[in-house]
C-alpha positions in Angstrom: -21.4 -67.8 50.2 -22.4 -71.2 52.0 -23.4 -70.9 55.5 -22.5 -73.9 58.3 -24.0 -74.8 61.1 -21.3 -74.0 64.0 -22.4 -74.7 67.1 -23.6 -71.5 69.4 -21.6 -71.6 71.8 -19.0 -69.8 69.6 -21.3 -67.0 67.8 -21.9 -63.7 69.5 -25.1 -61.9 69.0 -23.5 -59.0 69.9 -20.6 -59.0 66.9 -23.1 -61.2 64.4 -25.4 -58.1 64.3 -22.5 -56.0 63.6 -21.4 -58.3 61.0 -24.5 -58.4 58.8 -25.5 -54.8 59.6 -21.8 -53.8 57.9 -22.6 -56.6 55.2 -25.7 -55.0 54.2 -24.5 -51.1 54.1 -21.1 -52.7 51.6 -22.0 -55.5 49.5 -19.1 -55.0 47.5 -16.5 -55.1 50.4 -15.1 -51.8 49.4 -15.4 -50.5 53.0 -12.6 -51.4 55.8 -13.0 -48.8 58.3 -13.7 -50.2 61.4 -16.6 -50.3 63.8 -16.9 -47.6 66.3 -18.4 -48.7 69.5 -18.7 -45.9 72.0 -18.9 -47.2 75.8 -17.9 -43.9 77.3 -14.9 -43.9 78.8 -14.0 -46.4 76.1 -14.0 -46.3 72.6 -13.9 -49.7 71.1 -12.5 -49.5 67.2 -13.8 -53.3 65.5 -11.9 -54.1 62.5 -14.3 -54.3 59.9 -13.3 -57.9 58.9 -12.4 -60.7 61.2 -12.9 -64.1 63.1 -14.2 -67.6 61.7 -13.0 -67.7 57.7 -15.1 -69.7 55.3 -12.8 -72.5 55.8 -12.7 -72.4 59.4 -16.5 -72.7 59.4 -16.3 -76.0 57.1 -14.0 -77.9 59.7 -15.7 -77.3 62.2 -19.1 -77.9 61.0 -17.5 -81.3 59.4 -15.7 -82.3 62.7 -18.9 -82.0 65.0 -21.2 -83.4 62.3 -18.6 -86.3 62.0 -19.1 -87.0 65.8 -22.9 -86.8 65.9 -23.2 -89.1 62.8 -20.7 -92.3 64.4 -21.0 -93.1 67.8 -19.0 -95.4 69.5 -16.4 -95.2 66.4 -12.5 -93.9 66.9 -12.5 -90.5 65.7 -8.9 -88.9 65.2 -7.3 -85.9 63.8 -4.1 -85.2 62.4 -3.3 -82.6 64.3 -4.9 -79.4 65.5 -8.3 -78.6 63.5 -7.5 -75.1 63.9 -5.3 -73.4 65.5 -7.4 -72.1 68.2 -7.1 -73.3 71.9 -10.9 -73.6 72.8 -11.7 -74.8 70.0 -9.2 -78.1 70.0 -10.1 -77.8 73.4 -13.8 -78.7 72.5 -13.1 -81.4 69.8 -11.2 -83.3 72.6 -14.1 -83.2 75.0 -16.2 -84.5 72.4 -13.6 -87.6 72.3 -11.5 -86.8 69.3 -7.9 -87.6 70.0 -5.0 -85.8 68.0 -2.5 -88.0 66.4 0.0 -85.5 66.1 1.0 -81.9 67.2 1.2 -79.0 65.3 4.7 -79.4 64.3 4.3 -83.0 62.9 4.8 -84.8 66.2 3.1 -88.0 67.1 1.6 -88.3 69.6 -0.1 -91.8 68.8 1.2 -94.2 66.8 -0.1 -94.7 63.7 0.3 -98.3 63.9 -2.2 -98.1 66.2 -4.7 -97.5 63.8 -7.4 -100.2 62.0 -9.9 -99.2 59.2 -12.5 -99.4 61.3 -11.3 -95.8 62.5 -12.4 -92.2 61.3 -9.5 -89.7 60.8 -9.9 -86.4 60.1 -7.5 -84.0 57.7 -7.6 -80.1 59.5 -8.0 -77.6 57.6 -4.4 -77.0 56.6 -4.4 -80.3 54.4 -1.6 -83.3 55.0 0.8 -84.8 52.7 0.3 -87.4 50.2 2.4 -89.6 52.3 0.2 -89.6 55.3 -3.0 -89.8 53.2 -1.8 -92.8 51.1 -0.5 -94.5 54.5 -4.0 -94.0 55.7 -5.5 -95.4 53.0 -3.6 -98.4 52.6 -5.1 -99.1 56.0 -8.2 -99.2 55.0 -9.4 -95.7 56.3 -11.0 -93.4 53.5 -10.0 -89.8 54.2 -12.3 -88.2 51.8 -15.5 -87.9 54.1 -13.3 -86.6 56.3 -11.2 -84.4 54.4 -11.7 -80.8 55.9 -9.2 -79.1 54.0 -9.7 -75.2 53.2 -10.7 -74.9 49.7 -8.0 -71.9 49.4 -5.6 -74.3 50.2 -6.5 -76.2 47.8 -6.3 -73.7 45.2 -2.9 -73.4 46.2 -2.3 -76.8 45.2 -4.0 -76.5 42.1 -2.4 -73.4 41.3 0.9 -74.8 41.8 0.4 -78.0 39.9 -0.8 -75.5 36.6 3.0 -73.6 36.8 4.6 -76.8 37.8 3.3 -78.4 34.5 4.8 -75.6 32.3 8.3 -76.7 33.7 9.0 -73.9 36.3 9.8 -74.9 39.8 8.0 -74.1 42.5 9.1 -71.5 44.9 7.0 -71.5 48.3 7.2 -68.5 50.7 6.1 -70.5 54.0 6.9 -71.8 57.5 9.0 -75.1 57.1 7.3 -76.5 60.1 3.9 -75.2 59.6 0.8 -78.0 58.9 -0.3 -76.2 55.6 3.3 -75.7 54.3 4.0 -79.5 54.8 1.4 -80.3 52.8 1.7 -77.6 50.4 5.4 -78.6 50.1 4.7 -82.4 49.5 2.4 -81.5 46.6 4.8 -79.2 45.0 7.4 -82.1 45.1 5.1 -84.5 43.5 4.9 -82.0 40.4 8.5 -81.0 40.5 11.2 -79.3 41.6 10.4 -77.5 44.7 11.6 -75.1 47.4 10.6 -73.2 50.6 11.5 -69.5 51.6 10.5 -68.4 55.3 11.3 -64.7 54.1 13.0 -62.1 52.4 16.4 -62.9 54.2 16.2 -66.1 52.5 15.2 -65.0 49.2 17.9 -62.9 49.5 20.3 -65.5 49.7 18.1 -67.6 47.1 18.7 -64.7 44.6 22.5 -64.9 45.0 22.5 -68.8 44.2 20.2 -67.5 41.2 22.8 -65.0 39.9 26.2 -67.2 40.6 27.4 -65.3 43.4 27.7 -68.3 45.5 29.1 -71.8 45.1 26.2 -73.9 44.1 27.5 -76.8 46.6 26.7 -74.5 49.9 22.8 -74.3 48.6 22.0 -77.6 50.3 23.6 -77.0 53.6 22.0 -73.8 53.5 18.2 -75.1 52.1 18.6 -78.0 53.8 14.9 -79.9 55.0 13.6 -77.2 52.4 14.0 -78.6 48.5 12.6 -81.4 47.1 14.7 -84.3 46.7 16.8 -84.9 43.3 16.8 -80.6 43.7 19.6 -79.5 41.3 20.5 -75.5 42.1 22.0 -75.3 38.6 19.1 -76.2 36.5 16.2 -75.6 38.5 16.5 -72.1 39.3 16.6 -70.8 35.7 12.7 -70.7 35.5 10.5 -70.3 38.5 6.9 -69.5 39.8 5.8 -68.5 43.5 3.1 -69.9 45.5 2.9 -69.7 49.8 1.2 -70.7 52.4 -1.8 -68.8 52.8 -1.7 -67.3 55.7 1.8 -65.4 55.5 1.5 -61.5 55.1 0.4 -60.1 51.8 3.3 -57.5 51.2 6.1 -60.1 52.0 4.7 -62.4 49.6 4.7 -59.8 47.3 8.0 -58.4 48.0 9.4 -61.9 47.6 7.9 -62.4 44.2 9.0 -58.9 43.1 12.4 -59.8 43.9 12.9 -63.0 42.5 11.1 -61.6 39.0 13.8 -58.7 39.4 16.5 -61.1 39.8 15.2 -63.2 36.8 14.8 -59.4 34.7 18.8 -58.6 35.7 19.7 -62.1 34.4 17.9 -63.2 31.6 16.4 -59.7 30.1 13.2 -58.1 30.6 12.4 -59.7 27.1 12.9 -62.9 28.2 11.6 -62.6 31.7 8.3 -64.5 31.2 10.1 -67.6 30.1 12.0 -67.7 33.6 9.2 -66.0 36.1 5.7 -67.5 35.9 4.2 -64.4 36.7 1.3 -65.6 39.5 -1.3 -63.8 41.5 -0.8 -63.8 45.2 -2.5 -66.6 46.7 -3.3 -66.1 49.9 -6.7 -66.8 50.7 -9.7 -64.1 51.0 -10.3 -63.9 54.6 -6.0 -63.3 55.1 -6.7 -60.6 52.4 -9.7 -58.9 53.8 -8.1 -59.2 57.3 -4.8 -58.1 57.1 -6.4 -55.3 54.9 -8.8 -53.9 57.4 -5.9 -54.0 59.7 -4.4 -51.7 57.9 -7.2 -49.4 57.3 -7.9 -49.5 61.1 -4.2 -48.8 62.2 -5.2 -45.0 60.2 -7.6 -44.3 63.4 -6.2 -42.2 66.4 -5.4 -45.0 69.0 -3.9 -45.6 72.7 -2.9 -49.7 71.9 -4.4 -52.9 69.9 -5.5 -55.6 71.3 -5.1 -59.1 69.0 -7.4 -62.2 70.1 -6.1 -65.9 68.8 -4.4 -69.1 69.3 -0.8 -68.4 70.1 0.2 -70.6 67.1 -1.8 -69.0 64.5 0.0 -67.7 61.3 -2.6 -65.6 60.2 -3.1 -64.6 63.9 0.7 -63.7 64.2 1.0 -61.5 61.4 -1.6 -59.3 62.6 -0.1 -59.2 65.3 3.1 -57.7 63.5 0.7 -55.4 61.5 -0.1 -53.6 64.8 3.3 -53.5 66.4 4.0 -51.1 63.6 2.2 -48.8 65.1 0.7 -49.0 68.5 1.6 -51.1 71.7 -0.1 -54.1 71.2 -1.3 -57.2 73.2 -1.9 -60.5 71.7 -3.9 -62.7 73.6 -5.8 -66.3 73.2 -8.9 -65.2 75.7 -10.0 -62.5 78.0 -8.7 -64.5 81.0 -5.5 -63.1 79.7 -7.2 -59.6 80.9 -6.4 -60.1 84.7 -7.3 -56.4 85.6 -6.5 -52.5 84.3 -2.7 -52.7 86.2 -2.3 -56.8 84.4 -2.3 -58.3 81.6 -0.7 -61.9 80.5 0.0 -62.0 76.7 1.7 -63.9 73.8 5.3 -62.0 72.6 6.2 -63.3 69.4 9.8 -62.3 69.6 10.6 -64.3 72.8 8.0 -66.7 71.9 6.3 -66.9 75.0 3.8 -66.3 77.4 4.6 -62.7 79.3 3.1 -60.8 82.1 2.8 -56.6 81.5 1.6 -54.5 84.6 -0.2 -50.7 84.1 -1.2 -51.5 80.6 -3.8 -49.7 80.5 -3.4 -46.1 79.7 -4.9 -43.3 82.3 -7.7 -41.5 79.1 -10.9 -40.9 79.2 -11.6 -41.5 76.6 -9.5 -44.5 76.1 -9.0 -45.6 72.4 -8.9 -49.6 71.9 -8.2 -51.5 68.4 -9.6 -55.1 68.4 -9.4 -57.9 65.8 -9.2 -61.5 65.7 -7.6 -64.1 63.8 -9.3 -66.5 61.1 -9.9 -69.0 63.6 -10.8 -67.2 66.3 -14.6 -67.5 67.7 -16.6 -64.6 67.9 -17.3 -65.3 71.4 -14.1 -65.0 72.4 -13.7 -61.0 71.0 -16.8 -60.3 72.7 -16.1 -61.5 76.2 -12.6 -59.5 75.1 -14.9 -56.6 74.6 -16.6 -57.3 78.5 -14.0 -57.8 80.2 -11.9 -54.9 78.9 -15.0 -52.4 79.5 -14.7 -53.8 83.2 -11.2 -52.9 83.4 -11.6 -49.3 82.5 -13.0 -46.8 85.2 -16.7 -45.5 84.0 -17.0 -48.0 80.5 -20.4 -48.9 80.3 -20.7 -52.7 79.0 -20.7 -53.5 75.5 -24.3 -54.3 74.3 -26.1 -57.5 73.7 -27.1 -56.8 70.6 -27.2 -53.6 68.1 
């Protein structure tokens, strides 16, 4: 796989080594146990994958290289490159300015804007609105296209079903950045329609079998369908895509559902003329992460500890992956770490920043999970590592290197 050049200042020597040395032993990826780090009193367990994704990597290297290469130019963005604070953080100082926030909001006018400008596309892609306003203002987005490739794929994938006449179900956050632009692909193929989750698809299914007036749909849908949507004729065959970051099983279990539904109402004979039958597709480092999650959440363990941008999908759901099983603290940086007796982290059902005193359990030893989201530097997770060694009464600190 391509390697970028991301500046140093987000690489750790410490987890790189860990990284390749893991690589080498499993070419194949077959292994997800995690890491074992043993700093006495603590015992650090390193999910085997995690951090910067392939697409992360190729906006950042893009956005930097894009600064270096025009000076004195207007450079924008969309929105956030990443969801990752430092890292927006970063792109600012280096005089990028954001054009809208993460939910679509603008926070400069695009009026404003002359084709003498750069603008950027993050990583989760825009709509073909934006992209042909921008280009009727004379700014070419190509260059500056950072969109993941997986997202992409997404697209392309969807276009292939849409093509063969099914609509296009998406199993996605309304108001995320890659669903938008997911969602305004979709619509330019066909008929299209987002689910946030199973509760919806639930109530999608009854629309599919009848149960419920076909009027109430667009109340119910409403800011999620395509426009010209009819709930009579273009839920009879359908094919599910999502935004790639959501959690593997609830993609799945959506898609099993709605083929169930389409089995009960059409016949299992007839089931591939109403289902396009898709692989999942979220991307490989959501896969791989989510996975080794999983594998590390089979270890003995006193709590998890979850390092990311506060908005991060992919971040979120490993968040949700822990709190299965463990307490679990999800923070953007080890400043969250105030001491042993303090910690300030993100709660994801209140949706805010809380404060949690004696966190930090009274064993020796004392068993930590760690992982990080997609777009998380590795940086970060290290000075996580430091600065939770500190906290814990005879932890030695984590090596430089291994």
């Amino acid at each position: 796989m391509k390697s970028f050049d991301v500046p140093i200042i987000y690489r750790s020597p410490l987890i790189s080594a860990i990284k390749r040395k893991r690589k080498e032993a499993d070419k194949m990826k077959k292994d997800f146990t995690p890491t074992f780090i043993d700093l006495g009193t603590l015992h650090i367990l390193l999910a085997r994958h995690f951090g910067f994704c392939y697409g992360v990597e190729n906006a950042i290297e893009i956005a930097f290289r894009t600064v270096e290469e025009n000076p004195g130019k207007r450079i924008f963005l969309l929105s956030e490159m990443i969801h990752n604070p430092q890292v927006n953080a970063d792109l600012r100082a280096h005089g990028i300015s954001f054009l809208q926030d993460t939910y679509g909001k603008q926070q400069i006018p695009f009026d404003t804007l002359h084709s003498g400008d750069i603008v950027m596309i993050p990583a989760f892609g825009t709509t073909l609105d934006i992209e042909k306003m921008l280009n009727e203002k004379g700014i070419s987005t190509a260059k500056y296209d950072t969109t993941c490739p997986f997202v992409e794929k997404v697209w392309n994938r969807g276009e292939v079903i849409a093509k063969k006449e099914y609509s296009l179900v998406i199993h996605g956050k309304p108001g995320h950045e890659e669903t938008r632009a997911t969602f305004s692909r979709a619509a330019s193929y066909g008929p299209a329609l987002i689910v946030r989750d199973m509760e919806q698809t639930i109530r999608l299914a009854m629309y599919i079998k009848n149960e419920i007036p076909a009027d109430a749909f667009y109340k119910e849908f409403e800011g999620q369908f395509s426009g010209g949507f009819d709930v009579k004729k273009d839920l009879q065959r359908i094919g599910v895509i999502n935004q790639t970051t959501m959690l593997a099983t609830d993609t799945q279990a959506i898609a099993d559902l709605l083929k169930k539904i389409m089995v009960e109402k059409y016949g299992e004979e007839n089931v591939e003329a109403h289902f396009a039958d898709t692989r999942d597709t979220l991307c490989y480092a959501t896969n791989d992460n989510q996975t080794a999650v999983n594998k590390m959440l089979e270890e003995k363990a006193d709590l998890a500890i979850v390092v990311g941008g506060y908005n991060s999908s992919n971040t979120s759901h490993l968040v949700e992956l822990c709190e299965l099983k463990l307490p679990t603290f999800f923070i953007s940086n080890e400043g969250k770490i105030i001491s042993g007796n303090e910690i300030h982290h993100f709660d994801l059902h209140q949706k805010k920043e809380i404060q949690t005193r004696n966190w930090l359990p009274n064993k020796d030893p004392l068993r930590v999970l760690i992982t990080s989201g997609a777009s998380c530097p590795d940086a970060i997770v290290e000075e996580v590592m430091i600065k939770l060694a500190s906290c814990v009464p005879g932890a030695s600190k984590p090596p430089d290197t291994i």
